[in-house]
C-alpha positions as CSV (number, residue, x, y, z in Angstrom):
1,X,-19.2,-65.9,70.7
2,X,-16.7,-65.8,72.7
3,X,-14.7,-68.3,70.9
4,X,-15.3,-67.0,67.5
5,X,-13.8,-63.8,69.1
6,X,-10.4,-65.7,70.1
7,X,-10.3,-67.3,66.5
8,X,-10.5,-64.5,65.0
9,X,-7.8,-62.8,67.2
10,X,-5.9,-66.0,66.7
11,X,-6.1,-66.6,62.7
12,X,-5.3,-62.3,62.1
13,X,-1.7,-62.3,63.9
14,X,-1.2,-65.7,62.1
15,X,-2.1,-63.4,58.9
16,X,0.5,-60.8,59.2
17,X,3.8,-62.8,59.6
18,X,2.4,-64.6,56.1
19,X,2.2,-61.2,54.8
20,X,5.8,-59.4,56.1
21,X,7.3,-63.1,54.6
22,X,5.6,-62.1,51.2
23,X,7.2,-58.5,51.7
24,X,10.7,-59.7,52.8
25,X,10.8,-62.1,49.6
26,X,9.1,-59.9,47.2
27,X,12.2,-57.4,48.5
28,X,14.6,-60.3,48.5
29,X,13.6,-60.9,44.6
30,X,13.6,-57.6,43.4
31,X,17.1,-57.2,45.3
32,X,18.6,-60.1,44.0
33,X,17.2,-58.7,40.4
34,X,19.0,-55.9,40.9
35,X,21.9,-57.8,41.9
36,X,21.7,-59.6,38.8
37,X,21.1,-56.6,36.4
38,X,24.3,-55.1,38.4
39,X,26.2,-57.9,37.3
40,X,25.4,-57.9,33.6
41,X,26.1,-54.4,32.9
42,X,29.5,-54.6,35.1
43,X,30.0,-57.5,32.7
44,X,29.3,-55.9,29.3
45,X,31.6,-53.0,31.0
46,X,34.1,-54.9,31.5
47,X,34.5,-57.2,27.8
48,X,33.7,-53.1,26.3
49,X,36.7,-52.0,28.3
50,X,38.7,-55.1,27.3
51,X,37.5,-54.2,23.6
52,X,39.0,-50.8,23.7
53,X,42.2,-51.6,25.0
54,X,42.3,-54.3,21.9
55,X,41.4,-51.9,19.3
56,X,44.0,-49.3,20.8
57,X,46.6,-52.1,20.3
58,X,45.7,-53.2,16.6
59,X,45.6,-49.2,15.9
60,X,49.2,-48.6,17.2
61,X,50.1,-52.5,15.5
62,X,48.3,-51.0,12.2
63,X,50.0,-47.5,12.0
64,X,53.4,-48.9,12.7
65,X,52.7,-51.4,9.2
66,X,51.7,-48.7,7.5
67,X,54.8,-46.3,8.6
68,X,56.9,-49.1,7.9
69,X,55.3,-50.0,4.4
70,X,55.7,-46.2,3.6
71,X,59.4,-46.2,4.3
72,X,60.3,-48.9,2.6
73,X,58.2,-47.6,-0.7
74,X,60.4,-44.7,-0.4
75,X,63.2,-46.3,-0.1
76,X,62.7,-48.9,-2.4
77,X,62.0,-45.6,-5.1
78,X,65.5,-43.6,-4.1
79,X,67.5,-47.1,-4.6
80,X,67.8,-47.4,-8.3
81,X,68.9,-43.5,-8.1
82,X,71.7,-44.3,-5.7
83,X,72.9,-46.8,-8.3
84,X,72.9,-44.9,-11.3
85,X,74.6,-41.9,-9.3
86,X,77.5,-44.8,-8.6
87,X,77.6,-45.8,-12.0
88,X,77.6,-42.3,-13.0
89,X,80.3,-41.8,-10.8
90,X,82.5,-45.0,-12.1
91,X,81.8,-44.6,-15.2
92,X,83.0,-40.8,-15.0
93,X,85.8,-40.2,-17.7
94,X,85.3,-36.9,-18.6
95,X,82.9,-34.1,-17.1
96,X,80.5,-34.4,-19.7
97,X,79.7,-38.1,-19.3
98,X,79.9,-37.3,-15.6
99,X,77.3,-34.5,-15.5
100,X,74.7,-36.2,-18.6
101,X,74.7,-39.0,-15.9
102,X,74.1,-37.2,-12.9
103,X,71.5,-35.7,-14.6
104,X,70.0,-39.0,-15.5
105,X,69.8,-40.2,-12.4
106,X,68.4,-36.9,-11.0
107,X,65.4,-37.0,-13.3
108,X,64.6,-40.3,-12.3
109,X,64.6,-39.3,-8.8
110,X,62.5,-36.7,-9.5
111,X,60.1,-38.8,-11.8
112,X,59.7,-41.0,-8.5
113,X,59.1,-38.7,-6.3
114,X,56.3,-37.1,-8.8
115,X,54.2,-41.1,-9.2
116,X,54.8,-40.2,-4.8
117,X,52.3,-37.4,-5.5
118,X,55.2,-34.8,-4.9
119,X,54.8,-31.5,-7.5
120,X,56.7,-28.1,-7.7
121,X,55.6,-25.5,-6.3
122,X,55.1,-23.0,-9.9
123,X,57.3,-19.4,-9.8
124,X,56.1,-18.3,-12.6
125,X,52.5,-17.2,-10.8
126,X,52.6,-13.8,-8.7
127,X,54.0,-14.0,-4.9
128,X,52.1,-15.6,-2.8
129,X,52.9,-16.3,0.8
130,X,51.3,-19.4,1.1
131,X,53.7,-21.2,-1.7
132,X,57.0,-18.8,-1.1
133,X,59.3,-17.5,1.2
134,X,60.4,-14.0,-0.1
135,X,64.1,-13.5,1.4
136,X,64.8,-10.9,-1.1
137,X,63.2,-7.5,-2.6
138,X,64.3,-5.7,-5.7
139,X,63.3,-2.4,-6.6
140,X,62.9,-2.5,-10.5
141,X,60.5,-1.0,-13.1
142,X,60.9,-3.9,-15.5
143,X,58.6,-6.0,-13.0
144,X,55.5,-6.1,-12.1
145,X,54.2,-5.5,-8.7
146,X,54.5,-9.0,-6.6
147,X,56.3,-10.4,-9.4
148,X,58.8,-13.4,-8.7
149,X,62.1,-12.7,-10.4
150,X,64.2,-15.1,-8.8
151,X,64.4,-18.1,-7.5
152,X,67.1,-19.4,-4.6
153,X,65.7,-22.7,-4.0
154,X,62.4,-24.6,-5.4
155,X,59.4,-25.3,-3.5
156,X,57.6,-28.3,-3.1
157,X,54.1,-30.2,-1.6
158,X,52.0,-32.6,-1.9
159,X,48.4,-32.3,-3.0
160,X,47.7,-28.8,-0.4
161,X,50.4,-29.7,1.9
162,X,53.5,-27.5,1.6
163,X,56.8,-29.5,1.6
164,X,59.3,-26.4,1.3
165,X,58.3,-23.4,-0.1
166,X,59.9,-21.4,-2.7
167,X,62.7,-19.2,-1.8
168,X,62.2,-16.2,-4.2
169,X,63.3,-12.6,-4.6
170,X,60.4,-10.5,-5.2
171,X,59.9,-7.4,-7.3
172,X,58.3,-4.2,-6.2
């Protein structure tokens, strides 16, 4: 019995070294696992950050185009003006050929900057603060309250947008 006893006692510490291995590899997986998991997201970090800074490049690259393309539609709109204003001006040999020119060439600036999306701001509506800039106020019975009976200066936007407003003189 005795030697059963000492085969026993020998085969258990044999047992737990066999077991603390499993331990230290099953913790030696699972931390490499980790490690590997670790790795991966700092890698799909990484190519997202790098994907950022790319679209924040072709956004700035895209917006300068598109000022760019703007400008030059604008410009390309206010040439043939400048040219008829020169020929207007050339051509000039009396006041009356002078000013049927000028005014040529300013309804054609005007006609461009209308097909722009650019419209008048109407004076023939009531006051209203949100389209005009009252800088006068006459006292007179022939108006109506709010009524705008001058105008200094046109107004102008686009779609909602106020460009200038209208500088008016307003009755009552």
């Amino acid at each position: 019995m005795d030697e059963e006893k000492k085969k026993t006692e020998a085969e258990e510490p044999k047992e737990a070294p066999k077991t603390e291995e499993k331990a230290k590899k099953k913790k030696a997986d699972k931390t490499a696992e980790f490690l590997a998991e670790l790795a991966a997201r700092d890698d799909k970090y990484l190519r997202l950050l790098a994907e950022y800074d790319n679209y924040k490049k072709r956004t700035v690259k895209e917006r300068d185009a598109i000022e760019l393309s703007a400008k030059a539609d604008a410009f390309s709109a206010m040439l043939p003006l400048a040219d008829n204003v020169e020929r207007a001006v050339k051509s000039a040999g009396d006041a009356e050929s002078l000013k049927s020119g000028i005014e040529m060439a300013l309804r054609q600036f005007f006609t461009e900057l209308e097909k722009a999306g650019l419209e008048e701001i109407p004076t023939d509506i009531p006051f209203d603060p949100n389209l005009h800039n009252a800088v006068m106020h006459v006292e007179d019975e022939n108006y109506g309250e709010g009524e705008i009976v001058e105008v200094f200066q046109k107004g102008y936007r686009i779609k909602d947008k106020v460009i200038r407003y209208a500088m008016v003189k307003v009755a009552n």
